[in-house]
C-alpha positions in Angstrom: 51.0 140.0 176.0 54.1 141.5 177.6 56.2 143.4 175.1 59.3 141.6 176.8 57.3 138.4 175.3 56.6 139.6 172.2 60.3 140.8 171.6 61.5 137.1 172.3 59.0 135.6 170.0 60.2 137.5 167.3 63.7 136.6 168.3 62.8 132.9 168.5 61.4 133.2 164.8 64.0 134.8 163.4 66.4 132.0 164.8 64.7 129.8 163.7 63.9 130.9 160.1 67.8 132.2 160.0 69.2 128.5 160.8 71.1 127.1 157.9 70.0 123.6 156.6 71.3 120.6 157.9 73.9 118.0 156.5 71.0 115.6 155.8 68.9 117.8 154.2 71.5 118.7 151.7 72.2 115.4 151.1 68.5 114.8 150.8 68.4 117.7 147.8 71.4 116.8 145.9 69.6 113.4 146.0 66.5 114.1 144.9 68.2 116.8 142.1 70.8 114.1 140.3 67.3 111.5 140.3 65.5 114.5 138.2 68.1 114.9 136.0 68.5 110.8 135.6 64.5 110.8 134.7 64.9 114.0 132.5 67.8 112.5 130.8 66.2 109.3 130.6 63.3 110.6 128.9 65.2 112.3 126.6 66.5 109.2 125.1 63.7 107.2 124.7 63.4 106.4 121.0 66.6 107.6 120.2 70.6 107.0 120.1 73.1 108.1 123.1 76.6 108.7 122.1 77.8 105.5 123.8 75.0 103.5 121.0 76.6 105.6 118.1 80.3 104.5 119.4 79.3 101.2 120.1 77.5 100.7 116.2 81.3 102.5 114.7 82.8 100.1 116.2 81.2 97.5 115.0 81.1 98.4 111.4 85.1 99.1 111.9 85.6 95.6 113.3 83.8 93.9 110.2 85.3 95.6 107.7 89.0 94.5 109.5 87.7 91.0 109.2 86.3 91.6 105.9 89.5 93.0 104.4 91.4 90.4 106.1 89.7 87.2 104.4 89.7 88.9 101.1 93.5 89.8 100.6 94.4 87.8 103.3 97.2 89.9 104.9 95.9 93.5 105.7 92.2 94.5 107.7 93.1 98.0 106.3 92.2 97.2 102.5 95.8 96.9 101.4 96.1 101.2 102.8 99.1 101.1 104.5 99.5 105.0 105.6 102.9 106.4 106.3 102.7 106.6 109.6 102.1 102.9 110.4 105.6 101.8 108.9 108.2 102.0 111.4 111.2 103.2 108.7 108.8 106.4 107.7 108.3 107.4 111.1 112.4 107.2 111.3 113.0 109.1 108.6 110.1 111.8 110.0 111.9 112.2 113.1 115.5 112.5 111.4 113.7 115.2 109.1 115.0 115.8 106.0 118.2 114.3 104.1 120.1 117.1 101.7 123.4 115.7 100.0 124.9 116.6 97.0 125.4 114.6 93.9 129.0 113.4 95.2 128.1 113.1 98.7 125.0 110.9 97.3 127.6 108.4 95.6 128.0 107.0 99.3 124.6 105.4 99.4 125.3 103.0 96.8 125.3 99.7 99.4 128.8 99.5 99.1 129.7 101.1 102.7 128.2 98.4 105.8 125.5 100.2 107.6 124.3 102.9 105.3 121.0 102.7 103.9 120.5 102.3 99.8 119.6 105.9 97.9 118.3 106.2 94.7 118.1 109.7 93.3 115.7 110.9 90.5 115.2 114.1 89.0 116.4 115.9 92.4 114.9 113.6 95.1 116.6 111.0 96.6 114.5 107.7 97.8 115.7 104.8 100.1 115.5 101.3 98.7 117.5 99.4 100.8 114.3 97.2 101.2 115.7 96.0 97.3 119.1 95.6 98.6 118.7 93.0 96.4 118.1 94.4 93.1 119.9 97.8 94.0 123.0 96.9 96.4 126.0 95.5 95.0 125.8 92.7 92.0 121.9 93.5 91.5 120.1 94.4 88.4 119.7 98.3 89.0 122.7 98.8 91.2 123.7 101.2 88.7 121.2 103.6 89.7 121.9 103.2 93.5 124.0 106.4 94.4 123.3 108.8 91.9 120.5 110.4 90.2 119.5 108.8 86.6 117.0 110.5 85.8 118.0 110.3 82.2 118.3 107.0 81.7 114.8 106.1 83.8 113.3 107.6 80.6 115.7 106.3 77.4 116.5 103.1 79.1 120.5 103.5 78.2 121.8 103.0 81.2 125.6 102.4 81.0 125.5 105.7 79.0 122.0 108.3 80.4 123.7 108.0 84.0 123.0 111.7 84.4 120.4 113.7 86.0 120.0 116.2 82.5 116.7 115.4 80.8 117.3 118.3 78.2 116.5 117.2 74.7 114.9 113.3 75.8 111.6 114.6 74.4 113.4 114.4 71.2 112.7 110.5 71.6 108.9 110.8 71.4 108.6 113.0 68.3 108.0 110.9 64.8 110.6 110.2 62.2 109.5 111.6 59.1 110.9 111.7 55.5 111.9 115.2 56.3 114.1 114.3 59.4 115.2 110.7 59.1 119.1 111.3 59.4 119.3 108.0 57.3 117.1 109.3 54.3 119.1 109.7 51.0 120.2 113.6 50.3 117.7 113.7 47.2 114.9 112.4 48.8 113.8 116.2 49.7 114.0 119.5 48.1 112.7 122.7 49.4 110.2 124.6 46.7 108.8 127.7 48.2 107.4 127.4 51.3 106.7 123.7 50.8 109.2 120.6 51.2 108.5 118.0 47.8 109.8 114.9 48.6 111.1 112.6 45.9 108.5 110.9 43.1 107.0 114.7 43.3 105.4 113.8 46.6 104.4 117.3 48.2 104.9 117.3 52.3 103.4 120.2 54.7 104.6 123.6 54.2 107.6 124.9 56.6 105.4 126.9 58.6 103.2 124.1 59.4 106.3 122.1 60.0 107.4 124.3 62.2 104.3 124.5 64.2 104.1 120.8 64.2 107.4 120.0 65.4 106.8 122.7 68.8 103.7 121.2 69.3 105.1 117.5 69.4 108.3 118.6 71.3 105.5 119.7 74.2 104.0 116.5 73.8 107.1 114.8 74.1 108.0 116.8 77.6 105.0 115.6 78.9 105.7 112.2 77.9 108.9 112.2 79.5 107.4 114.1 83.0 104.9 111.0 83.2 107.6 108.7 82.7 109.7 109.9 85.3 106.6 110.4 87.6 105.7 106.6 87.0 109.5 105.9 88.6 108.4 108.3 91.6 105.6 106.6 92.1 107.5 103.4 92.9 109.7 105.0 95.1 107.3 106.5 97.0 105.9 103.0 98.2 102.4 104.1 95.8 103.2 100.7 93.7 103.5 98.2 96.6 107.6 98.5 97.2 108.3 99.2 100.4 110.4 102.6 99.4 110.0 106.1 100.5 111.2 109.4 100.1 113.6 110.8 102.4 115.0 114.1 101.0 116.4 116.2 98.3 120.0 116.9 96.9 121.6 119.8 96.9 122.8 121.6 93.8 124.1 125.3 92.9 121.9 127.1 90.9 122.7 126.8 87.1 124.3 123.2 87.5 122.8 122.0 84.3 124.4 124.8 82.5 127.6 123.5 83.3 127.0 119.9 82.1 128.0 119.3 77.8 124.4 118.9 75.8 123.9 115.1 75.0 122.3 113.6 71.9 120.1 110.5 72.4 121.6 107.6 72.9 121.3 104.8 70.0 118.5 103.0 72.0 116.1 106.0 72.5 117.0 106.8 68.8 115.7 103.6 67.1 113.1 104.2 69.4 111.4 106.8 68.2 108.3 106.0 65.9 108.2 106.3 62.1 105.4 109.0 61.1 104.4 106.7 58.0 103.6 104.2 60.3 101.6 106.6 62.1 99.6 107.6 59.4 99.5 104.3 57.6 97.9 103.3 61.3 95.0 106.4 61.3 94.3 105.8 57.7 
């Protein structure tokens, strides 16, 4: 064989082996690839759960306990959990951000002005209720605490005169009457001897320094008393109770307001309101 021959041999089988694949046989491998991964992925679900089966069984389980919750209270699929975001006036009152007024700018909100929502303020927040226009606008029960903050009188229940936001001294109301501080107990019926108070008929009472420790002890109780009470009221406000209420911001005070404002004594209700320590222990023994 010539060498001319053999040189275009070569050639021809390098063309040949150079020649990229055709349009048909690419098509022909992508086929055949996506069918092996179809079988491969195939296989690998056999005996078990795709994502689409685990959506699918969610679903389902969501969808009966809608139509359980629904024939048990009859008006919510959601178990009576109404989150803030699905109420319309929240999301408002999210986007608007924050309302700050003072004490006097707060007095505006009282239903009286066409178009304003209803505030109630307590203990530095200030709630809308204008869903209890009702009850809280003009001529309802509690308009009296629409406009202001009452945080007093929330917790002694003297409302024409606790209309003030100053809780100093309300724990006062929750600490027992005894013969030792009843300020309707006869002069006599009490002399000091020593470090111990004797009480009239030669009754001995606890010495001062237990008295003493006592009384601190049931003045903490008593501020705890009155924090629950006024956290009960938040709670209502805050739509936790069923109302439809809701926060919407804080008011705005200078720093040492309460200073300012002359210390009250109870008022007659929260006075004849405090309970009688005999009965107390009458009612362990």
């Amino acid at each position: 064989m010539s060498e001319s021959s053999s040189a275009r041999q070569r050639k021809g089988g390098q063309g040949v082996q150079g020649t990229p694949p055709s349009e048909s046989d690419r098509t022909s491998s992508e086929t055949e690839s996506k069918h092996s991964s179809t079988s491969a992925g195939e296989k690998s679900n056999v005996g078990g759960f795709g994502v689409l089966d685990v959506i699918r069984i969610l679903g389902g389980l969501l969808l009966l306990s809608s139509a359980l919750s629904y024939f048990v209270t009859q008006e919510s699929i959601t178990w009576g959990w109404r989150p803030w975001f699905s109420k319309p006036q929240h999301v408002m009152a999210w986007l608007r951000g924050p309302v700050l007024l003072t004490d006097e700018e707060l007095k505006g909100y009282d239903g009286s002005i066409e178009g304003r929502p209803i505030y109630v303020g307590l203990n530095g927040s200030i709630y809308d209720v204008t869903a209890g226009a009702r009850v809280y606008g003009p001529g309802g029960g509690y308009h009296f605490f629409a406009g202001r903050d009452a945080a007093r009188a929330f917790v002694t229940g003297c409302f024409a005169e606790d209309q003030t936001p100053d809780l100093r001294g309300v724990e006062e109301m929750f600490v027992p009457i005894d013969d030792d501080s009843d300020p309707t107990a006869a002069p006599s019926a009490e002399v000091e001897t020593g470090d111990e108070l004797k009480r009239a008929g030669g009754r001995t009472g606890v010495k001062k320094s237990e008295l003493k420790i006592r009384r601190e002890k049931e003045l903490r109780e008593g501020r705890k008393k009155v924090q629950a009470t006024i956290e009960g009221w938040a709670m209502l406000f805050r739509g936790e109770k069923g109302k439809p209420y809701f926060k919407v911001g804080e008011i705005v005070r200078e720093e040492g307001w309460m200073d300012k404002l002359p210390r009250r004594e109870l008022c007659e209700h929260a006075q004849k309101s405090r309970p009688q320590r005999k009965d107390m222990e009458k009612g362990a023994g």
